[in-house]
ZADOVO-627914 format. One line per field, with one value per atom (N, C-alpha, C, O, CB): residue in three letters; y negated, z negated, x negated; atom name; residue number from 1. Coordinates in pm, 1 decimal, m for minus. Each point is the difference from the previous one (the first is absolute). Last residue first. Glycine has a CB too. Layout:
<mimis>
code = ALA	...
north = Y	...
up = Z	...
east = X	...
site = CA	...
pos = NUM	...
</mimis>
This chain:
<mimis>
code = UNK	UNK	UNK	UNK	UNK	UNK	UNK	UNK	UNK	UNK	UNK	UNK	UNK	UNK	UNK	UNK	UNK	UNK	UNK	UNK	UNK	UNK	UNK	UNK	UNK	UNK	UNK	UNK	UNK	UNK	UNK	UNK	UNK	UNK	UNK	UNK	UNK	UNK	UNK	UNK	UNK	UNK	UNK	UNK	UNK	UNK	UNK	UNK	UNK	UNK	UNK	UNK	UNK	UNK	UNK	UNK	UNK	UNK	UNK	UNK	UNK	UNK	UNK	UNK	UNK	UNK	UNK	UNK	UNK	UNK	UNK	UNK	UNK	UNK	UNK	UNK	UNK	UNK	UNK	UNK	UNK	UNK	UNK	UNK	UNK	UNK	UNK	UNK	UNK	UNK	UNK	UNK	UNK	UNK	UNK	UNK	UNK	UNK	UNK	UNK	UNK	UNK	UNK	UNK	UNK	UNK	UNK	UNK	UNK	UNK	UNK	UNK	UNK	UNK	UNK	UNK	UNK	UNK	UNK	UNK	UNK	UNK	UNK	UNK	UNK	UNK	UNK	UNK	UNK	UNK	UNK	UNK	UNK	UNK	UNK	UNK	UNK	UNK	UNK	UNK	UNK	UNK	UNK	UNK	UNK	UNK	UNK	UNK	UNK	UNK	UNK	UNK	UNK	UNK	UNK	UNK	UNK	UNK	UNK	UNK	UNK	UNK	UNK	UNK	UNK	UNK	UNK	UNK	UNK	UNK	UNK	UNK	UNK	UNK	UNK	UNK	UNK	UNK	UNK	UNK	UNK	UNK	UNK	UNK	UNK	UNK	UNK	UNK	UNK	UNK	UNK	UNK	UNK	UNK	UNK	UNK	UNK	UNK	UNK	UNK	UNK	UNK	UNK	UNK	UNK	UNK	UNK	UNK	UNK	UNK	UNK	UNK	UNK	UNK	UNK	UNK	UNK	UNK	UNK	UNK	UNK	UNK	UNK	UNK	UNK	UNK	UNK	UNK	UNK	UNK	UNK	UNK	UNK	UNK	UNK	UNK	UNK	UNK	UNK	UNK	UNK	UNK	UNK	UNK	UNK	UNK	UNK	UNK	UNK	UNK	UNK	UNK	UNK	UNK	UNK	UNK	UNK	UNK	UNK	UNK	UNK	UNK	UNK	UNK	UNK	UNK	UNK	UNK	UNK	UNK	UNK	UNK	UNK	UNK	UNK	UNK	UNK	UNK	UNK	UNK	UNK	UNK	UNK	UNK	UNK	UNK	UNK	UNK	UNK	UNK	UNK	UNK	UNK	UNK	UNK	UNK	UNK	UNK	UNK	UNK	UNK	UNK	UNK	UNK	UNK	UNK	UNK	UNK	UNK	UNK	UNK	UNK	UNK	UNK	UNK	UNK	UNK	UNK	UNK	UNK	UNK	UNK	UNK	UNK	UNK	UNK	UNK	UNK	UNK	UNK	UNK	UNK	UNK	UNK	UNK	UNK	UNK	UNK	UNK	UNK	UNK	UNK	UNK	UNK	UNK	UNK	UNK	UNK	UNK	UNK	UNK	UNK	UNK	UNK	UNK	UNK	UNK	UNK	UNK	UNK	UNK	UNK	UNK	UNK	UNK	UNK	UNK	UNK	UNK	UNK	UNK	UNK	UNK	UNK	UNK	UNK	UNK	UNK	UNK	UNK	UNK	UNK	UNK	UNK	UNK	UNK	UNK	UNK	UNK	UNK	UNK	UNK	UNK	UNK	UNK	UNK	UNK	UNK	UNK	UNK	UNK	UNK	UNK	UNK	UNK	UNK	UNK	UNK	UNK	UNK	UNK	UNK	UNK	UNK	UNK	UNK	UNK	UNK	UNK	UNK	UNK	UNK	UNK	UNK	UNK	UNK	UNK	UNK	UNK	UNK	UNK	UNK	UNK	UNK	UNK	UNK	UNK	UNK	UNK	UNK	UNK	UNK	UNK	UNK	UNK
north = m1057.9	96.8	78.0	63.2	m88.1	m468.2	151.8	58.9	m58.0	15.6	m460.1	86.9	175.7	71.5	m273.9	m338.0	157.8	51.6	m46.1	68.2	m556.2	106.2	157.8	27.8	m166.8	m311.4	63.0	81.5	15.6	44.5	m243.7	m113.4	m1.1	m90.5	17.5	342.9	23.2	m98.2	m12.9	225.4	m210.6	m23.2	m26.5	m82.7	184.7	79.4	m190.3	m25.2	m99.9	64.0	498.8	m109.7	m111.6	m81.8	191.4	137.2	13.8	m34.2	m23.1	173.3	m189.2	m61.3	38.2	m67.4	69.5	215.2	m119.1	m111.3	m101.1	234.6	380.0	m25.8	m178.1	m47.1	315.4	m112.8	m26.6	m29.4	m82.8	180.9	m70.6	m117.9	15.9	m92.5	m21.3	498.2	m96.5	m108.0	m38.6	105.8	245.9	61.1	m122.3	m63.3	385.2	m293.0	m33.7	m38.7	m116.2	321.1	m31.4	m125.2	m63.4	m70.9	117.2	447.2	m110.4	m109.5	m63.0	172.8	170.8	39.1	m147.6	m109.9	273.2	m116.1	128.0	m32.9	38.5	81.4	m382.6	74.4	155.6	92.4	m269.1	m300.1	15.3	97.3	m36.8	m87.2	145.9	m140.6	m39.6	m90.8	5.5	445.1	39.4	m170.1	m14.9	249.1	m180.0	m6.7	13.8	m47.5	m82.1	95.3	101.9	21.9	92.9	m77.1	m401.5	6.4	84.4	m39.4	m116.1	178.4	m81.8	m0.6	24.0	m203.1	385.7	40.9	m16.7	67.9	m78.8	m152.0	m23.0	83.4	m10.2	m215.0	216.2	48.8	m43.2	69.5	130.8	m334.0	59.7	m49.9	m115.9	160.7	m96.1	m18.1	66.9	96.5	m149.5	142.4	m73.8	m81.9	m87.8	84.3	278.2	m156.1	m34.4	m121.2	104.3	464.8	m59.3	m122.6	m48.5	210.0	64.6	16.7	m54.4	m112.5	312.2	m214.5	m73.5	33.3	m95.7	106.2	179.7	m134.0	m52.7	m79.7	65.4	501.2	m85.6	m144.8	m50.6	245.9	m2.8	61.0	m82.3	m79.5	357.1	m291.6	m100.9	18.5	m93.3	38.1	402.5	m128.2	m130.9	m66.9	167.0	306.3	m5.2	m119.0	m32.1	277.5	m196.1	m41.2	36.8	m110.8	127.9	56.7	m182.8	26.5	m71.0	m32.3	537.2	m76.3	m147.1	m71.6	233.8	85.5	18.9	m29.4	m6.1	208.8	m251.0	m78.2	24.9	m89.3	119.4	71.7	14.7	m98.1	m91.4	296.0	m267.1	24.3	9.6	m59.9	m63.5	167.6	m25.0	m3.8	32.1	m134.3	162.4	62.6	m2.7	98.8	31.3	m405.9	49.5	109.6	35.4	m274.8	m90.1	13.3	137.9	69.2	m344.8	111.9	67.4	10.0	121.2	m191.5	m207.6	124.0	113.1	116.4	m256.1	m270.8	59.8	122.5	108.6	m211.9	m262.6	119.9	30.2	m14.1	59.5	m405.1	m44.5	170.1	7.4	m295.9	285.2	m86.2	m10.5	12.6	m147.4	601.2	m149.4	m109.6	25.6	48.8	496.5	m92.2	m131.0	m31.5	207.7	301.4	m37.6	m109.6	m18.6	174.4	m21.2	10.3	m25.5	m31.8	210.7	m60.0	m169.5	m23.5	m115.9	26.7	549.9	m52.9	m154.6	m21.4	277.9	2.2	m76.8	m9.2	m40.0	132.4	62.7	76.8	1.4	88.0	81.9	m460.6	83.1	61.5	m19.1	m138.0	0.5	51.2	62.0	88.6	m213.2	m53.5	66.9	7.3	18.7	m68.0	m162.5	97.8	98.2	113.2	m282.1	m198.2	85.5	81.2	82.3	m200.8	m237.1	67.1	131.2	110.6	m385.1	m2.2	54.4	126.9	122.3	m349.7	m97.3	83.5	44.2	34.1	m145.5	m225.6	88.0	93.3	87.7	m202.1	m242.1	102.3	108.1	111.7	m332.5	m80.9	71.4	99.5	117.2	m279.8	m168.5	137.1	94.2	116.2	m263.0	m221.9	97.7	86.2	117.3	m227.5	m235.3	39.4	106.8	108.9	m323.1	m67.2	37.4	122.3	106.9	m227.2	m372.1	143.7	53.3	m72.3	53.6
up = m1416.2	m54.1	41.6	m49.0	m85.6	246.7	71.5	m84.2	7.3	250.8	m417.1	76.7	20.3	m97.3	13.9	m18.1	m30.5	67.1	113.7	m87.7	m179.5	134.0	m61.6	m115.3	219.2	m437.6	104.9	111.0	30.1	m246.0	m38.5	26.7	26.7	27.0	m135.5	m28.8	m53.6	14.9	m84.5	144.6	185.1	m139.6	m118.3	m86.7	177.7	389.3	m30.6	m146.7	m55.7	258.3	m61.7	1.5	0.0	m22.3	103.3	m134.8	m99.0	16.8	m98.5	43.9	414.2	m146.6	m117.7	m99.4	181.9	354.3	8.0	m106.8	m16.6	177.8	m160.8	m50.8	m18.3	m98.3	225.4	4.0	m131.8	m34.3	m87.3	53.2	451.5	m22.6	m194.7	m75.9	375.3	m28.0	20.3	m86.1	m82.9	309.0	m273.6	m101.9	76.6	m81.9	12.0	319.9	m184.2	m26.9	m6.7	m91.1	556.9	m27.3	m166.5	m49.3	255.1	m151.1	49.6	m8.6	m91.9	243.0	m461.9	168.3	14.1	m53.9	205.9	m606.9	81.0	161.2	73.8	m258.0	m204.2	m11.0	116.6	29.6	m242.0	37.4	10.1	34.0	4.7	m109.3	90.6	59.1	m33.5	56.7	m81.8	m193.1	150.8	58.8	66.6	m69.8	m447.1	19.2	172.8	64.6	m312.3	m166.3	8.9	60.0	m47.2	m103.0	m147.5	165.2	129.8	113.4	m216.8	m428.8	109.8	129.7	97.9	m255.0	m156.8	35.5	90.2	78.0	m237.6	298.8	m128.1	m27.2	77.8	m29.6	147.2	63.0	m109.8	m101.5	248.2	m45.7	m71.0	22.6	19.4	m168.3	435.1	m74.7	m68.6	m4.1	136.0	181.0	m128.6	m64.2	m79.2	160.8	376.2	m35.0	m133.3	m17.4	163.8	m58.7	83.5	3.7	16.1	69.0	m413.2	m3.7	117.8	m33.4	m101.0	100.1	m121.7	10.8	m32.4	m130.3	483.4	m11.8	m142.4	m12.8	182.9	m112.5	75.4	51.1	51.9	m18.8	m394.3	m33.3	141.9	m18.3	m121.8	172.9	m58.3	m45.2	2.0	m61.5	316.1	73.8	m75.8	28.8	69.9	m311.7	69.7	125.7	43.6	m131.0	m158.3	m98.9	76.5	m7.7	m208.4	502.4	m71.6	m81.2	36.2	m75.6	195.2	52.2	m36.4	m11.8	233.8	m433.0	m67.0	128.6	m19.4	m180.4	310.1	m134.9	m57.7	m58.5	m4.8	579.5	m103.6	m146.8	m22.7	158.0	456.8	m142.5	m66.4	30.1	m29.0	420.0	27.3	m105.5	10.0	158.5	m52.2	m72.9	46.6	48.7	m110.3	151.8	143.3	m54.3	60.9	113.1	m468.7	88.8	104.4	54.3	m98.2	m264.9	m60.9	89.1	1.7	m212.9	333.7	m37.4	m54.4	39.4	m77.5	452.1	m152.8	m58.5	42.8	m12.6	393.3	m22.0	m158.0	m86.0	291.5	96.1	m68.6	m49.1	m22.9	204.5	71.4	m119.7	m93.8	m122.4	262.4	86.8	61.1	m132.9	m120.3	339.7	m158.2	m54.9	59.4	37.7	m144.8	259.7	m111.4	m42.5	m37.7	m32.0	316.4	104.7	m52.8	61.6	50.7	m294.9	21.8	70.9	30.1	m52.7	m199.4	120.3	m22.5	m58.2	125.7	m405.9	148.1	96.1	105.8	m128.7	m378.3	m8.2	154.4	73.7	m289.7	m47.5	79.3	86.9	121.5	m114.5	m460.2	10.0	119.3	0.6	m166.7	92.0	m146.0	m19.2	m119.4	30.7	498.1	m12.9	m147.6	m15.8	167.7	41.7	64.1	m9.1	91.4	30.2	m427.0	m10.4	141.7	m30.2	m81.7	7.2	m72.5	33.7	9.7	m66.1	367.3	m34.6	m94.7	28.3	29.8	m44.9	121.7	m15.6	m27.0	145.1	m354.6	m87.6	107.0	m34.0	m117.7	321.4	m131.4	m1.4	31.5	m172.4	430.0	58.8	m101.9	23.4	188.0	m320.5	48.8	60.0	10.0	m18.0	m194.0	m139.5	86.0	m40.6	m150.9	371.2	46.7	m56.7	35.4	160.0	m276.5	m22.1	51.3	m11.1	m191.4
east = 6225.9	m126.0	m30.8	m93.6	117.5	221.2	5.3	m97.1	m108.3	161.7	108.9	m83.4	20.3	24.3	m171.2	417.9	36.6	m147.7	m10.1	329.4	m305.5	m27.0	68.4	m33.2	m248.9	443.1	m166.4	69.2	118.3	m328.5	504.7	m59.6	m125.4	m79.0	220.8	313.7	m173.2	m105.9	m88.6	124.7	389.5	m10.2	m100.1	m28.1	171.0	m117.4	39.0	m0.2	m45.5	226.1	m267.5	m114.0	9.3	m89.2	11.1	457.1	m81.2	m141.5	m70.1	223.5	173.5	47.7	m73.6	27.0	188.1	m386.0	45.5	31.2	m68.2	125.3	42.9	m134.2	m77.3	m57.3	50.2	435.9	m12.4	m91.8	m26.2	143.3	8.5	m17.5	20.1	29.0	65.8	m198.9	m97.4	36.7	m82.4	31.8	318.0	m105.3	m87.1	m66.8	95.9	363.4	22.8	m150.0	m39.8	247.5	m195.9	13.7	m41.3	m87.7	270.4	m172.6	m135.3	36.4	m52.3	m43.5	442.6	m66.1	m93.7	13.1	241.6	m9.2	m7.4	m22.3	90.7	75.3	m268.2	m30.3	m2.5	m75.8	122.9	175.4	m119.8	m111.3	m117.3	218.0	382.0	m69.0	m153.9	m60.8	299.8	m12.2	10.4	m53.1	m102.4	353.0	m395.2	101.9	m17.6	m93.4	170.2	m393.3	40.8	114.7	65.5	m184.6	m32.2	3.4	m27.7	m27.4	m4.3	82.4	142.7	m40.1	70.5	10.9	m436.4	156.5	107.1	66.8	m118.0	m479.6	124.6	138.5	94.9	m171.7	m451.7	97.2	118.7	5.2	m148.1	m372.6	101.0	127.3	36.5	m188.0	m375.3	171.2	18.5	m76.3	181.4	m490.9	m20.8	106.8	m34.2	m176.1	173.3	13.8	m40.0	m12.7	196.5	m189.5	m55.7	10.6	m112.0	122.4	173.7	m154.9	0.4	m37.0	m41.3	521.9	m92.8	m137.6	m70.4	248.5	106.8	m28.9	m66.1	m92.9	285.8	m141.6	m89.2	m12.7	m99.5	106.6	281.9	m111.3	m124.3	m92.1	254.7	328.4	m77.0	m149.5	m80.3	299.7	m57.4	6.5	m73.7	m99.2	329.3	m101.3	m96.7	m14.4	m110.5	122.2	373.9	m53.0	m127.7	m53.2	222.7	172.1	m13.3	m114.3	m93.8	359.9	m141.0	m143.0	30.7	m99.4	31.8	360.9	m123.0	m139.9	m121.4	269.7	347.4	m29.6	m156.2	m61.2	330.9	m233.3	55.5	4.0	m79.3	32.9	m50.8	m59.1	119.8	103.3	m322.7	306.0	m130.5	m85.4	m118.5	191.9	442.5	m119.2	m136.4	m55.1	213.5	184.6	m33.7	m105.4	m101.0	137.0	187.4	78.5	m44.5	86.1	m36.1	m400.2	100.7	114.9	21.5	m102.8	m225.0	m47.5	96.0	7.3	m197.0	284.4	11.5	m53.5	39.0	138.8	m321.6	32.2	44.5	m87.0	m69.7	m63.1	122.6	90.4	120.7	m109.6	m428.8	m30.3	122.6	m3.6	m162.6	121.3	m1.4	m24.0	3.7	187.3	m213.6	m44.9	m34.9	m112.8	67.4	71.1	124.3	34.6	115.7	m160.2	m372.9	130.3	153.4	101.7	m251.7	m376.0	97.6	88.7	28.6	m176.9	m106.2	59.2	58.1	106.3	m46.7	m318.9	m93.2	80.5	m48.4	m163.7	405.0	m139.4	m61.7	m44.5	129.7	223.6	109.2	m117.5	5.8	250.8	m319.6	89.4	68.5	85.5	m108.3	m428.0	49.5	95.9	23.1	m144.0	m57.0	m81.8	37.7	m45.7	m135.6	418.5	27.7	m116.4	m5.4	165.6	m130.8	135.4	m22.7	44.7	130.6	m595.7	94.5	105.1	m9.7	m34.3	m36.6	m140.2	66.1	114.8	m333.5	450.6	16.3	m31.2	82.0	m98.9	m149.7	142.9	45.5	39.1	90.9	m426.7	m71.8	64.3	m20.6	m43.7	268.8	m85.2	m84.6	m33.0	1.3	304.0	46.6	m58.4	36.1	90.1	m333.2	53.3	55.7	m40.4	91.3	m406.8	121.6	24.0	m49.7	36.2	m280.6	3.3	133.7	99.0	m253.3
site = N	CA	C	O	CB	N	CA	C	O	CB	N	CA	C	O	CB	N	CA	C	O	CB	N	CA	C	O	CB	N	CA	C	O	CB	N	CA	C	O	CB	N	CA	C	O	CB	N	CA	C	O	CB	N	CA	C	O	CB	N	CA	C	O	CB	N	CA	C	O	CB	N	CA	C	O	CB	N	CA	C	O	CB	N	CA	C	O	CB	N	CA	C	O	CB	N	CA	C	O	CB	N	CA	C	O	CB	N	CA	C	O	CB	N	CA	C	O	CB	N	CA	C	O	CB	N	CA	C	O	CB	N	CA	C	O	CB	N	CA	C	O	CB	N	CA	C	O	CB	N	CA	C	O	CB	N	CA	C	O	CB	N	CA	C	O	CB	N	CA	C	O	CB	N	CA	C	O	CB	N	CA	C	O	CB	N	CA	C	O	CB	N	CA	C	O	CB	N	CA	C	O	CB	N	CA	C	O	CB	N	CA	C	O	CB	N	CA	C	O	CB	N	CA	C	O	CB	N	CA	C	O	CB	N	CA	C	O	CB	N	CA	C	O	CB	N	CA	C	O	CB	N	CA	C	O	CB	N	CA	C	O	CB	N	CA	C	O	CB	N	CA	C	O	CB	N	CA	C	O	CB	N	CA	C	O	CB	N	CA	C	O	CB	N	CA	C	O	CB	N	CA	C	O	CB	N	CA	C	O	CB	N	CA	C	O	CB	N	CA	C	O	CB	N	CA	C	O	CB	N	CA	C	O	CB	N	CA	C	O	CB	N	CA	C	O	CB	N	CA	C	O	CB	N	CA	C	O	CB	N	CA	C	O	CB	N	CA	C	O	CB	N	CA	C	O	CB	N	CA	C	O	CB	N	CA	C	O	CB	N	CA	C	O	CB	N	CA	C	O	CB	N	CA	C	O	CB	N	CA	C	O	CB	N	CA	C	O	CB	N	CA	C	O	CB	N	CA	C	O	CB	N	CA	C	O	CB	N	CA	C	O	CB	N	CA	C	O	CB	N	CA	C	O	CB	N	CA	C	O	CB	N	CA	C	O	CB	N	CA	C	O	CB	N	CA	C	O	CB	N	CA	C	O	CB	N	CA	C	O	CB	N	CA	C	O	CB	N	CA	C	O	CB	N	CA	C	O	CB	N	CA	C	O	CB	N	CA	C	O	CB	N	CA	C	O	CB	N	CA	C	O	CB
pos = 89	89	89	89	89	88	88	88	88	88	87	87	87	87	87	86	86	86	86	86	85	85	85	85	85	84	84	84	84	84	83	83	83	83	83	82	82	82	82	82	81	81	81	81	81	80	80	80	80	80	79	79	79	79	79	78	78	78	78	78	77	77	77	77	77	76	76	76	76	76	75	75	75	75	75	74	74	74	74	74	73	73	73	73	73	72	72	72	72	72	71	71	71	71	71	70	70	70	70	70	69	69	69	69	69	68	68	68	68	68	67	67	67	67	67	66	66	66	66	66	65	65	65	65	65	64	64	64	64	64	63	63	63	63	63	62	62	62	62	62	61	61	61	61	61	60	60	60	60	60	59	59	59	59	59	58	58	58	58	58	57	57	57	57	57	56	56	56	56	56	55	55	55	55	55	54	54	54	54	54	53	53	53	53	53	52	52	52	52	52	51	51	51	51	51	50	50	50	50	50	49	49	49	49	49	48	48	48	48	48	47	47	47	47	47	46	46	46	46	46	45	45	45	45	45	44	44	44	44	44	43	43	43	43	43	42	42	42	42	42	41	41	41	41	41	40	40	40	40	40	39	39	39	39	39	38	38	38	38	38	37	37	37	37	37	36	36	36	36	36	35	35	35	35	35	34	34	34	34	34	33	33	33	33	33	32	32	32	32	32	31	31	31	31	31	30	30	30	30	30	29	29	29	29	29	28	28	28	28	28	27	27	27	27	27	26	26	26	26	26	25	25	25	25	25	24	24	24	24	24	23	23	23	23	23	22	22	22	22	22	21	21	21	21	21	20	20	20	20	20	19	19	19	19	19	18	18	18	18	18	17	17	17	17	17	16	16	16	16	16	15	15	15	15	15	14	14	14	14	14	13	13	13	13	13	12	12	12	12	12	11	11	11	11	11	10	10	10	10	10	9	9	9	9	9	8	8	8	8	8	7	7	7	7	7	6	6	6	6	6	5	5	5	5	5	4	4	4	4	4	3	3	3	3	3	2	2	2	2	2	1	1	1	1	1
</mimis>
């Protein structure tokens, strides 16, 4: 599954309202206002329903979180973990 192109989808249709021109993998959301404190919390909102995760306080952290790379290989570490499949809804 390619966790970056999902999240891709996403982020440049509900924040930077269909241009992808802002938006590299290794890109900072927050550095390059691309998301706010209150799109983090819509963000998590769409990783957790779409993968079927939960999202942990702690791990609520720019390394995980703020631009495509992060958010893939988090997604990544939490299907390693989980020890099933993450599925797309």
């Amino acid at each position: 599954m390619n966790f970056t192109e999902l999240v891709r989808g996403f982020v440049v249709e509900n924040f930077l309202f269909g241009d992808d021109s802002r938006i590299s993998n290794d890109a900072s959301f927050l550095e390059n206002g691309i998301i706010d404190s209150t799109g983090v919390l819509e963000l998590i909102e769409y990783l957790e329903k779409t993968f079927t995760i939960r999202v942990e306080d702690e791990e609520v952290i720019p390394e995980n979180l703020d631009s495509l790379k992060n958010i893939s290989r988090y997604l990544e570490s939490k299907q390693a973990g989980n020890g099933a499949s993450l599925c797309a809804q």
